[in-house]
N, C-alpha and C positions, 0 to 999 in steps of 0.2 A: 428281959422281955417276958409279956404273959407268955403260957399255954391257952389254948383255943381248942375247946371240943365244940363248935354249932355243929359238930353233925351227929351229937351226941356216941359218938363210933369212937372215938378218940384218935381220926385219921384224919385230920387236916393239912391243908399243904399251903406253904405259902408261896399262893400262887403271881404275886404281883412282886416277889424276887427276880431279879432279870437272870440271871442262869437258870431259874426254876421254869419261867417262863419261856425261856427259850428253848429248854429239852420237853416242856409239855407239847408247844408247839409243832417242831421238830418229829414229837412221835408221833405225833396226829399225821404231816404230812407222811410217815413212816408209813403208818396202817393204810391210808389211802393210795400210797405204792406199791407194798405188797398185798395187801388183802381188795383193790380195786373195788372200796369200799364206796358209798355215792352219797352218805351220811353219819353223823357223829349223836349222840343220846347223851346228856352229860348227867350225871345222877345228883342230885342236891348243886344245883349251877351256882346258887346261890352263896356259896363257899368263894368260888373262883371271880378273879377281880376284872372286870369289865374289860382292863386290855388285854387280859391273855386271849378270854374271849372273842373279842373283835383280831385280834391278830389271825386264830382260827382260820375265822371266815373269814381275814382276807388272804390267806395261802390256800387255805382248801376253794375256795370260788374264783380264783387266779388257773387253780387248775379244770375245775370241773362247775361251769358257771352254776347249773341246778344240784349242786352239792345242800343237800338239806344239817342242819346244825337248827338243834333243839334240845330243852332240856327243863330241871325241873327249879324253875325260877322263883322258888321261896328265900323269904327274906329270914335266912338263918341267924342264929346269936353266936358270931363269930365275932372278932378282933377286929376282924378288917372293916373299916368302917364304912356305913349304911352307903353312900354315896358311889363308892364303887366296887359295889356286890354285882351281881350278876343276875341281879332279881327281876321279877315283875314290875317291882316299882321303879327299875332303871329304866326301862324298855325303853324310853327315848335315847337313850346309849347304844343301848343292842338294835336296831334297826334290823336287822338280816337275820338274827336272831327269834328260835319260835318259842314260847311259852305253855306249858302244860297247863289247860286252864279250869283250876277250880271254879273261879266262876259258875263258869258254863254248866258244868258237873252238878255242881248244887242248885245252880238254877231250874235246869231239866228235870233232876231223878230226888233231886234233897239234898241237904248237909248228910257226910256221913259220917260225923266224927257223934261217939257214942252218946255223948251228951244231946243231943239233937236228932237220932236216929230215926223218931218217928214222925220228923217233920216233912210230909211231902214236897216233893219241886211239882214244877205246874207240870208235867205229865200225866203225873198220878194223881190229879184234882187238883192241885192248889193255885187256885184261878187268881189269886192276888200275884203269881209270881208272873202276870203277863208283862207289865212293864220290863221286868227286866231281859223277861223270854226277847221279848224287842232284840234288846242288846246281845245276846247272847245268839240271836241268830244273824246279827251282822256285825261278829267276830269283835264287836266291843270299840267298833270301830268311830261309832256314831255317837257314843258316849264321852269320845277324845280320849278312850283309857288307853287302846291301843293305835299306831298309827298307821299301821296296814295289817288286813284281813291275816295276812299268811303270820303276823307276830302271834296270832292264838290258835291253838292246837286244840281243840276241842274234841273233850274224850267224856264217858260215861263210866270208864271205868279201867284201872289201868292193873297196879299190882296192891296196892293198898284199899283197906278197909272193905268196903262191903261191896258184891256184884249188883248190877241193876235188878237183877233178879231178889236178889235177898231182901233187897232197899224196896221193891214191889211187893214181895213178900208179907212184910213187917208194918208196910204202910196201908196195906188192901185189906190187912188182915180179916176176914169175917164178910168181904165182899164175895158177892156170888153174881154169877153173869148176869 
């Protein structure tokens, strides 16, 4: 068998082993036992293969029906193959499942990966991004990218790249009231 670093961390798990999947499972219900936890965050989702996932949510929402499960559904270069990732672009798999959405992010404030940094989102003037502003204020829904409102988690700014503030900063530069 390959090795698999998409998470570029060299900590990958394979998660669509059925022991492996049933002790990740298993711990999940753990934390929500003992920690009376009422949501799960999963960091690069996109590693983990769409049934461990949905298993998840269906023992944590068995117990606790508004039990939130969300996380960061990029489509990693891992082994496991594209189809049952954990991605954004499964989201018709993940149903229950929310999505961290760049989109949104880039459409509001800008791209902020450095190559693009001084490109505004329509906040900060870039009035071509109203189309997509559309979509982006009704959760991506009306585009058929997602199939219900609650799969997008729309954020401005989370632990990566630049705060709203910086990405204002950088794009207003030399604006004055």
């Amino acid at each position: 068998e390959e090795l698999s670093d998409g998470s570029f961390c060299g900590n990958e798990i394979r998660s669509e082993a059925k022991f492996v999947q049933d002790y990740i499972v298993l711990m999940c219900e753990r934390y929500m036992e003992l920690f009376d936890i009422d949501g799960l965050r999963f960091d690069l989702m996109g590693l983990t293969d769409v049934n461990t996932i949905n298993r998840i949510a269906d023992a944590m929402l068995l117990k606790k029906p508004d039990f939130m499960l969300y996380g960061e559904g990029w489509d990693m270069p891992t082994v496991l193959d594209t189809k049952l990732r954990s991605s954004m672009n499964n989201n018709h798999l993940l149903e229950r499942i929310a999505f961290f959405n760049p989109h949104f992010r880039d459409t509001v404030k800008g791209p902020t990966m450095m190559s693009e940094i001084y490109n505004p989102g329509y906040v900060l003037g870039n009035l071509d991004m109203l189309p997509k502003m559309r979509d982006a204020l009704t959760a991506y829904v009306l585009n058929a990218y997602f199939k219900y409102p609650t799969q997008s988690l729309n954020y401005l700014e989370c632990h990566d790249n630049m705060t709203f503030y910086d990405k204002m900063h950088l794009c207003l530069k030399g604006i004055t009231r």
